[in-house]
C-alpha positions in Angstrom: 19.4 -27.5 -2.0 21.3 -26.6 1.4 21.2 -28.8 4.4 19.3 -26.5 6.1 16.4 -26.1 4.0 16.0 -30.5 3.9 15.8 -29.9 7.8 13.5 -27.2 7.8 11.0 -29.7 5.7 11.3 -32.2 8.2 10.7 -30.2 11.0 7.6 -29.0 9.1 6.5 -32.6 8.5 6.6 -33.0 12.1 4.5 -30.2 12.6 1.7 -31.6 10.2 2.0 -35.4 10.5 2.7 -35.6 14.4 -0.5 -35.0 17.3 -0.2 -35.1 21.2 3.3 -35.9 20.9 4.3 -32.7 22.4 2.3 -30.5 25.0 3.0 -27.1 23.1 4.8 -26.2 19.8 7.7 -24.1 19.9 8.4 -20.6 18.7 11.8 -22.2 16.4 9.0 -25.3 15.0 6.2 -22.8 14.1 8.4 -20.1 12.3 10.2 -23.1 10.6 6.7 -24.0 9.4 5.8 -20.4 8.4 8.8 -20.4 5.9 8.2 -24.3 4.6 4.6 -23.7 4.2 4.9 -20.2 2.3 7.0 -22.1 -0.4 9.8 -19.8 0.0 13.0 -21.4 -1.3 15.9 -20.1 0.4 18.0 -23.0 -0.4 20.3 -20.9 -2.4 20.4 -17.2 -0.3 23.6 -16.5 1.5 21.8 -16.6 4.5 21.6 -20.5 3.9 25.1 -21.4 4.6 25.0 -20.4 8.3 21.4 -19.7 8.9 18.3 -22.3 10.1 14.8 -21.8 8.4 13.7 -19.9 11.3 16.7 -17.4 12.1 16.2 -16.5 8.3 12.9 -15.7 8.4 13.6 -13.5 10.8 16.6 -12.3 9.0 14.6 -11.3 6.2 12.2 -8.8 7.7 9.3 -10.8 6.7 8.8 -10.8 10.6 9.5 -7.9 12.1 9.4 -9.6 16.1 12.5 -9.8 17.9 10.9 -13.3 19.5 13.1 -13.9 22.4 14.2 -18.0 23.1 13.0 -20.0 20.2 12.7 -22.6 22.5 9.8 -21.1 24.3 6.4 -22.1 23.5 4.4 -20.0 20.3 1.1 -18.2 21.7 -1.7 -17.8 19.6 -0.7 -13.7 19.3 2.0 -15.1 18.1 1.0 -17.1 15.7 -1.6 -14.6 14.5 0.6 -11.6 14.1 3.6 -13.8 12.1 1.1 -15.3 9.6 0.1 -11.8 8.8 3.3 -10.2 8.3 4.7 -13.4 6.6 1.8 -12.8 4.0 2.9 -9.0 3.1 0.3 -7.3 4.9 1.5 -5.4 7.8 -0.2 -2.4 6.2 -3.3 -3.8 5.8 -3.4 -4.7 9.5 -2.2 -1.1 10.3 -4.8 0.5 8.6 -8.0 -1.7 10.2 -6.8 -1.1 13.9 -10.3 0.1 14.4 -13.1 -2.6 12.8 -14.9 -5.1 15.1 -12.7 -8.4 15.2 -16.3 -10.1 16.3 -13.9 -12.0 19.4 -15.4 -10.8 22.6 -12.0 -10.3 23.8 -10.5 -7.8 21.5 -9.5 -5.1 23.8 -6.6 -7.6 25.4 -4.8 -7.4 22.1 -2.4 -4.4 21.0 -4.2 -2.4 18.0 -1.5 -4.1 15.6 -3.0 -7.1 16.6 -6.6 -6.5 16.4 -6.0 -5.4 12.6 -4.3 -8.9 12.2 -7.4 -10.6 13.6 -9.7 -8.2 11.5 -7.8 -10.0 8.6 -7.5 -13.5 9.8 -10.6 -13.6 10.2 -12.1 -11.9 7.0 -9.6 -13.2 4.3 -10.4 -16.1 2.0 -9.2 -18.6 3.2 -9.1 -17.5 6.7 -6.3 -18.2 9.2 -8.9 -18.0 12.2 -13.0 -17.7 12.5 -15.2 -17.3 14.9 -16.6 -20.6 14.8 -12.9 -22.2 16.3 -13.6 -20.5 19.4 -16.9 -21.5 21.1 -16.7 -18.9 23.5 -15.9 -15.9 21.3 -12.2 -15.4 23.0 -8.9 -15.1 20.8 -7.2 -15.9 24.2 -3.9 -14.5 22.7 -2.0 -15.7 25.2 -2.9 -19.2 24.8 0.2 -21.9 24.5 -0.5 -23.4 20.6 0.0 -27.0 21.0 1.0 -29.6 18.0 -2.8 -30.0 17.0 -3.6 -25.9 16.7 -0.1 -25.0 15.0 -0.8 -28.0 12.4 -4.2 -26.2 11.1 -2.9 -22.7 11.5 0.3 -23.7 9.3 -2.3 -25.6 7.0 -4.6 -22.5 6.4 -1.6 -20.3 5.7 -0.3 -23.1 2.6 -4.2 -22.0 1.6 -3.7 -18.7 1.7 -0.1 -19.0 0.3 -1.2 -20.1 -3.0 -4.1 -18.2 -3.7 -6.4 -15.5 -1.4 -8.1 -12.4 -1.5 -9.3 -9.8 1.7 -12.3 -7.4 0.6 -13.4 -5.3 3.4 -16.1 -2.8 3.1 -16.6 0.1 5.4 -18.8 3.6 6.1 -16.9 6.4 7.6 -19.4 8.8 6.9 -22.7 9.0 5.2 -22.5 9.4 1.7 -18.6 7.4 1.2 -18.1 3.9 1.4 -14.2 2.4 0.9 -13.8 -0.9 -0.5 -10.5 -2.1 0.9 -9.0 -5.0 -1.5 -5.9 -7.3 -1.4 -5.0 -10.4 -3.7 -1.4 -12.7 -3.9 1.3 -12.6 -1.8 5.2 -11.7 -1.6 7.2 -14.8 -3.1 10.5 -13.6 -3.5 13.7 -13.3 -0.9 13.2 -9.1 0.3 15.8 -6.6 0.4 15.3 -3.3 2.0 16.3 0.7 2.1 17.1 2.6 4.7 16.0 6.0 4.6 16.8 9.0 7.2 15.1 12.0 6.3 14.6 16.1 7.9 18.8 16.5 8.3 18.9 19.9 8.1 22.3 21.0 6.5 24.9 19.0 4.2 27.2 19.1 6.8 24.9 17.4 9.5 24.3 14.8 6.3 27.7 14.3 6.1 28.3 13.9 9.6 26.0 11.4 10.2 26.8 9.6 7.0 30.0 9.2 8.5 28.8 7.5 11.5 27.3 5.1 9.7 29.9 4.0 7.6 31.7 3.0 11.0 28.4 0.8 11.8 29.7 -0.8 8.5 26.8 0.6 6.4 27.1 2.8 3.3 24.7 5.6 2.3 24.5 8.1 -0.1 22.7 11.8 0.3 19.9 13.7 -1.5 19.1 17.2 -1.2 14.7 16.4 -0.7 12.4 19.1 -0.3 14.5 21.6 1.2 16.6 18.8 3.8 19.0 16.3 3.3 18.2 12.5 3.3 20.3 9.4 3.6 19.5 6.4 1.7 21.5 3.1 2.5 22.4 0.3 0.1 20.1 -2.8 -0.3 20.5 -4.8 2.9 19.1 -8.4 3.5 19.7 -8.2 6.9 16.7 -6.9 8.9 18.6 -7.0 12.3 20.7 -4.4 10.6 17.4 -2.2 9.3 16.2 -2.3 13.4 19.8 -0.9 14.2 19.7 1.9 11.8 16.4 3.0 12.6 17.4 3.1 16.6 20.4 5.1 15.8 18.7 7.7 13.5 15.7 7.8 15.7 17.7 9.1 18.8 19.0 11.6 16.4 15.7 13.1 16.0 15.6 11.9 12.4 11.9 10.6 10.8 13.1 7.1 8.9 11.7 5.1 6.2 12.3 1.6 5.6 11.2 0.4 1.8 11.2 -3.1 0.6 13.4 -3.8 -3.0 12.5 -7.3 -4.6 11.7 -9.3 -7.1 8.8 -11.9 -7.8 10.1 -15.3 -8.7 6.9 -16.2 -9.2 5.1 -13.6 -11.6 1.9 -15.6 -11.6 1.6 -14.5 -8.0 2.0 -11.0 -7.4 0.9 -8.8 -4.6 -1.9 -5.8 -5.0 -3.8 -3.6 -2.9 -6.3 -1.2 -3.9 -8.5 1.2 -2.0 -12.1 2.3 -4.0 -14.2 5.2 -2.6 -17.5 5.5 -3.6 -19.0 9.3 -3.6 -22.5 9.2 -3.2 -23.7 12.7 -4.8 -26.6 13.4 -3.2 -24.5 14.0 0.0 -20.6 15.0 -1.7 -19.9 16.8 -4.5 -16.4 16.7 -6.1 -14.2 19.8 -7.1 -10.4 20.4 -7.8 -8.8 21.4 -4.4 -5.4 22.9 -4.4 -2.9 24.7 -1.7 -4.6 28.1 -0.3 -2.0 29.8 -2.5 -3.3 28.1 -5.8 -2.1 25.1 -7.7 1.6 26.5 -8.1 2.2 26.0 -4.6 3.3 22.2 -4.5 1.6 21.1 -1.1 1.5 17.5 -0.2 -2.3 15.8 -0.2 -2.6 15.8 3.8 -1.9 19.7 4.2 -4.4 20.5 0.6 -7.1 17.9 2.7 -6.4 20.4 5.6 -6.8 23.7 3.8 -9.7 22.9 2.1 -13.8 22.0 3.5 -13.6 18.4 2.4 -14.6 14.9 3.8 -12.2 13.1 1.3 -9.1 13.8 -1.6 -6.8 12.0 -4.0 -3.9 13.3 -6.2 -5.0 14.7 -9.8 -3.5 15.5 -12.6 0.4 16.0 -13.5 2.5 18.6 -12.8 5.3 20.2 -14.0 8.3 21.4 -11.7 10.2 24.8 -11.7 12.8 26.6 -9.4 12.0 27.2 -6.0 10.2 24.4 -5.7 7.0 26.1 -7.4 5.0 24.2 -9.8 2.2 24.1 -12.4 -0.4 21.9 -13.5 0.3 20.4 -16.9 -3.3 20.4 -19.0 -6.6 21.7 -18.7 -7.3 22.7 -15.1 -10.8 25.1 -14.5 -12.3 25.3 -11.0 -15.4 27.4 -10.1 -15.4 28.5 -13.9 -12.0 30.1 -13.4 -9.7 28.9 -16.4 -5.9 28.2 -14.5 -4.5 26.3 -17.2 -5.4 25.3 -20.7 -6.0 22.0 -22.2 -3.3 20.0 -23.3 -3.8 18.4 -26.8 -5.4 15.2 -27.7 -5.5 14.2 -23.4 -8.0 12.6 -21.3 -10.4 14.7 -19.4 -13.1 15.1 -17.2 -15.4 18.2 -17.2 -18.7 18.8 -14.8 -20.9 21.3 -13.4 -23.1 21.3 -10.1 -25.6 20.1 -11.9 -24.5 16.7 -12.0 -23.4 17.0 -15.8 -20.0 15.0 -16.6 -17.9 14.7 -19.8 -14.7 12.1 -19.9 -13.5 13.0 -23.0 -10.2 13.7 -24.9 -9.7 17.5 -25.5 -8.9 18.9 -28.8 -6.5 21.8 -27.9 -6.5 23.3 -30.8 -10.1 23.5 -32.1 -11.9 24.4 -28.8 -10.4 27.6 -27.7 -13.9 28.0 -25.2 -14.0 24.4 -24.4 -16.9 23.3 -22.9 -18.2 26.3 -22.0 -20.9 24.6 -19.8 -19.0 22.6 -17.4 -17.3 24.7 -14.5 -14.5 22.1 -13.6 -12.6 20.3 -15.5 -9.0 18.0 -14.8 -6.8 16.9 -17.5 -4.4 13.8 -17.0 -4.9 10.8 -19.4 -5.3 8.3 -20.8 -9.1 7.8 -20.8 -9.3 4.3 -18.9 -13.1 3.3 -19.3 -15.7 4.6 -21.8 -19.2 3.3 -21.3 -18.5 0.6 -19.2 -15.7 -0.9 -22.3 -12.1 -0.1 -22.0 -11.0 3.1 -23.7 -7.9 1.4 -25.3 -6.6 4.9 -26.6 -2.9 5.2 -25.3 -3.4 9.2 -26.2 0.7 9.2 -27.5 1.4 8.4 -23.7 4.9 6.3 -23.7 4.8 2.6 -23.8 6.1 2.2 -19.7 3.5 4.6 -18.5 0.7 2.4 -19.9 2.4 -1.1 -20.1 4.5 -1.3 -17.1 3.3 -2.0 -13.5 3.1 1.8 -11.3 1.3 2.7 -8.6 -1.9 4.4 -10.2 -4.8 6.9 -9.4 -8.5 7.2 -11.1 -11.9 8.9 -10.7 -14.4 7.5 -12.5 -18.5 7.2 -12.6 -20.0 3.6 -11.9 -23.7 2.4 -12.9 -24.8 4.2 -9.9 -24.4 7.5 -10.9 -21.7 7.9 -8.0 -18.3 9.2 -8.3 -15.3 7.0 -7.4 -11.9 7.5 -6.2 -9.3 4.9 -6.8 -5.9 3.8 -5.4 -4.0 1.4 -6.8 -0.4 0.9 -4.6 3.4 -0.3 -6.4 6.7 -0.5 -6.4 6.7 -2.6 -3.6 7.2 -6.5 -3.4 5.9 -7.0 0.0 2.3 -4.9 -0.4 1.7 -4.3 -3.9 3.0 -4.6 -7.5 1.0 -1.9 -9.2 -0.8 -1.8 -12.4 -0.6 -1.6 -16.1 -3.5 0.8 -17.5 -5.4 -2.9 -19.4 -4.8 -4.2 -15.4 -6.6 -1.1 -14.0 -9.2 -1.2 -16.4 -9.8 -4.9 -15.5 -9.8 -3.5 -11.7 -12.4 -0.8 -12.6 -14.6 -2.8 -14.7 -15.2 -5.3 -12.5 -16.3 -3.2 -10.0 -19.0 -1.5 -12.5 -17.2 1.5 -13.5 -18.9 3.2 -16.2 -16.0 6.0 -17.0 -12.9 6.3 -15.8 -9.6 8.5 -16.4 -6.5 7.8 -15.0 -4.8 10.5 -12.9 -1.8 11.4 -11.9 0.3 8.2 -10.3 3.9 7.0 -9.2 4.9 8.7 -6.1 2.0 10.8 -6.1 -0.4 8.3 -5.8 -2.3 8.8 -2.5 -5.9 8.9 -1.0 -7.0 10.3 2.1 -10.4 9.8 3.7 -11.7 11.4 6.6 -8.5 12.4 7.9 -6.3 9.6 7.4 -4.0 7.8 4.4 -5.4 4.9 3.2 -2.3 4.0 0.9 1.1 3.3 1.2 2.9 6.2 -0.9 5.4 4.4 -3.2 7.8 7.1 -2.0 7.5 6.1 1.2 6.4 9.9 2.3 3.9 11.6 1.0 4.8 13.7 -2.5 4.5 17.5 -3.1 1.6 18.4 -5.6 0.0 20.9 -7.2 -3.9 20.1 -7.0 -6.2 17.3 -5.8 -9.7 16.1 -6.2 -11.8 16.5 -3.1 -15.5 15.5 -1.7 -16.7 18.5 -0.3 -20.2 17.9 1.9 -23.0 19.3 0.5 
């Protein structure tokens, strides 16, 4: 154990054992208690030898402020939006910019900051509640003193060791999205630098070249048509805030992905998003790109070309040249056959009559299969089967069912309605993914009757009345071939 980690626990100790000793904490004292109180041991980084608790923390990325004098006092915003990010859920707090907080005062805080009172304040255990403030004011700009940043650090050790945020909300008539996140990032992050739409090899090169003379190496990939640059894994966030300034006055989009392992893998981060289709308002059907389901179009631009309230990705695809592809299985839509069933696979068939089959096709028996269903998507494996896990693997390989990926599913609960799932991964900041027994777990406790699993990896992605409600794993959204989508009825 370094020096500096001992005096980071100190400091900490202060925090939590000391009251009215000081008028107002500081900004060094409370991100030192973030780090202690998150049980991240950093003892051994290379950051410890010239680094104090909280200039790594900031090192790291797992704040994203530039916070000025340490030596100033903490405000509550403060303190609200660094206990979010510390916990890994920056997205999260991205995508609920727009729910009631409940604090009469929400309209002094940025939109970032609403979405990290939204989950604050709705998370088990919460950070802040309503009932702390007997006015109903966040009063974000309030000086914390020793007293407030003692509880504050106390409830984030809470929710450090174990919480959960369910949210539950109605865009539209007829959907309702169950937003879920459980566990928290416990490892050290590392992050990749991505600068994509350079336009020729040689404008690649050249800007490749400019980096190497910031002291940062990259490497090139030819990605839909551009050229991209990917740096190597870099622990210095200071350095991912450079990059981004210097591509962004380029005219370059940039990606920044997290890369990091879980210490501690009885602890691991997951997020899921559930729509629930009610059918008396929605009806589902395969959606694809105006020029059919050989165009690979990205979800967002199929949503777009197509009448519907809601999509996700569907089944896989297969790649040929000029960036043309193909749906691999049974695809039929409107009663229009545009690819046959591959064998022994998961499917679901149904017709407007509210008549579903999830069954596994046999290719080579059923040469009219189904004749009475009008849709049908093939991907696999069968996930849930009358409200039991399918437990078929359907000669899938071992690390598409066993290993943890980013995952996709439609299903039918108790209800009768339809469901769309997302399940994020590859990312040790948001979420870890799941195994297909893991998603199957996911689905059953939220009363899934039948379930297949779709399409996932990078092409896992869910859209609902106009916006992404996932994190692509990609960190842009993939090119695919077809989609399910909730047209209005």
């Amino acid at each position: 154990m370094s020096k500096n980690f001992f005096r980071s626990c100190i400091i900490m100790l202060t925090i939590l054992l000391t009251a009215g000793t000081s008028p107002a904490a500081t900004k060094y004292e409370f991100l030192t208690g973030i780090l202690t109180v998150r049980g991240i041991d950093w003892s051994n980084s290379p950051e410890a030898a010239y680094d104090d608790a909280a200039g790594f923390l900031l090192r790291t990325g797992y704040v994203s402020d530039t916070v000025g004098k340490l030596d100033a006092p903490v405000t509550r915003r403060d303190a609200l939006r660094w206990c979010i990010e510390c916990l890994g859920m920056t997205f999260e707090a991205g995508l609920l910019t727009d729910y009631p907080t409940g604090f009469e005062d929400e309209n002094t805080l940025t939109e970032f900051e609403r979405g990290c009172l939204v989950i604050a304040s709705h998370m088990n255990p919460q950070i802040f509640t309503l009932s702390d403030f007997g006015d109903r004011k966040f009063s974000g700009n309030t000086k914390l003193d020793i007293d407030e940043a003692r509880k504050i650090l106390q409830r984030l050790a809470g929710a450090s060791r174990n919480f959960t945020l369910d949210i539950i909300r109605n865009p539209l008539r007829g959907l309702r999205v169950h937003i879920h996140r459980e566990g928290v990032p416990t490892g050290i992050p590392e992050w990749r630098f991505f600068a994509d739409g350079i336009k020729t090899r040689a404008a690649a090169d050249y800007f490749k070249a400019s980096l190497s003379n910031e002291g940062v190496e990259v490497s090139i990939a030819n990605v839909n048509g551009t050229y991209s640059v990917r740096s190597q894994k870099l622990d210095d966030y200071d350095t991912v805030r450079r990059l981004e300034t210097i591509a962004r006055a380029r005219g370059l989009t940039t990606r920044v992905l997290p890369s990091m392992s879980n210490p501690n893998t009885r602890i691991l981060p997951r997020f899921w998003v559930m729509l629930e289709i009610d059918p008396s308002y929605f009806r589902i059907s395969p959606i694809a790109s105006y020029l059919g389901p050989t165009e690979l179009s990205t979800l967002s631009s199929i949503y777009s070309e197509n009448n519907v309230q809601a999509a996700i990705n569907a089944g896989y695809f297969g790649i040929i040249k000029g960036g043309k592809g193909y749906p691999i299985g049974a695809l039929r839509v409107n009663g229009r056959n545009f690819s046959l069933p591959y064998d022994m696979r998961g499917c679901l068939a149904w017709n407007d009559n509210d008549e579903a089959l999830f069954a596994v096709a046999n290719a080579t028996e059923e040469a009219d299969y189904w004749p009475e269903m009008t849709n049908i998507i093939q991907a696999g494996p069968l996930i849930i089967n009358e409200g039991a896990s399918a437990g078929e693997d359907e000669n899938f390989s071992g690390g598409l069912i066993s290993a943890r990926h980013p995952r996709s599913a439609v299903g039918l609960n108790a209800q009768g309605s339809w469901v769309f799932i997302a399940v994020d991964g590859r990312n040790g900041m948001h979420s870890s993914g799941a195994t297909i027994s893991e998603m199957a777990e996911i689905l059953r406790g939220q009363g899934m009757m039948y379930a297949l699993n779709l399409d996932g990896g990078g092409s896992t992605e869910i859209m609902i009345d106009g916006k992404i409600w996932n994190i692509p794993s990609d960190g842009f959204e993939r090119r695919i071939s077809y989609a399910l989508g909730a047209v209005p009825r």
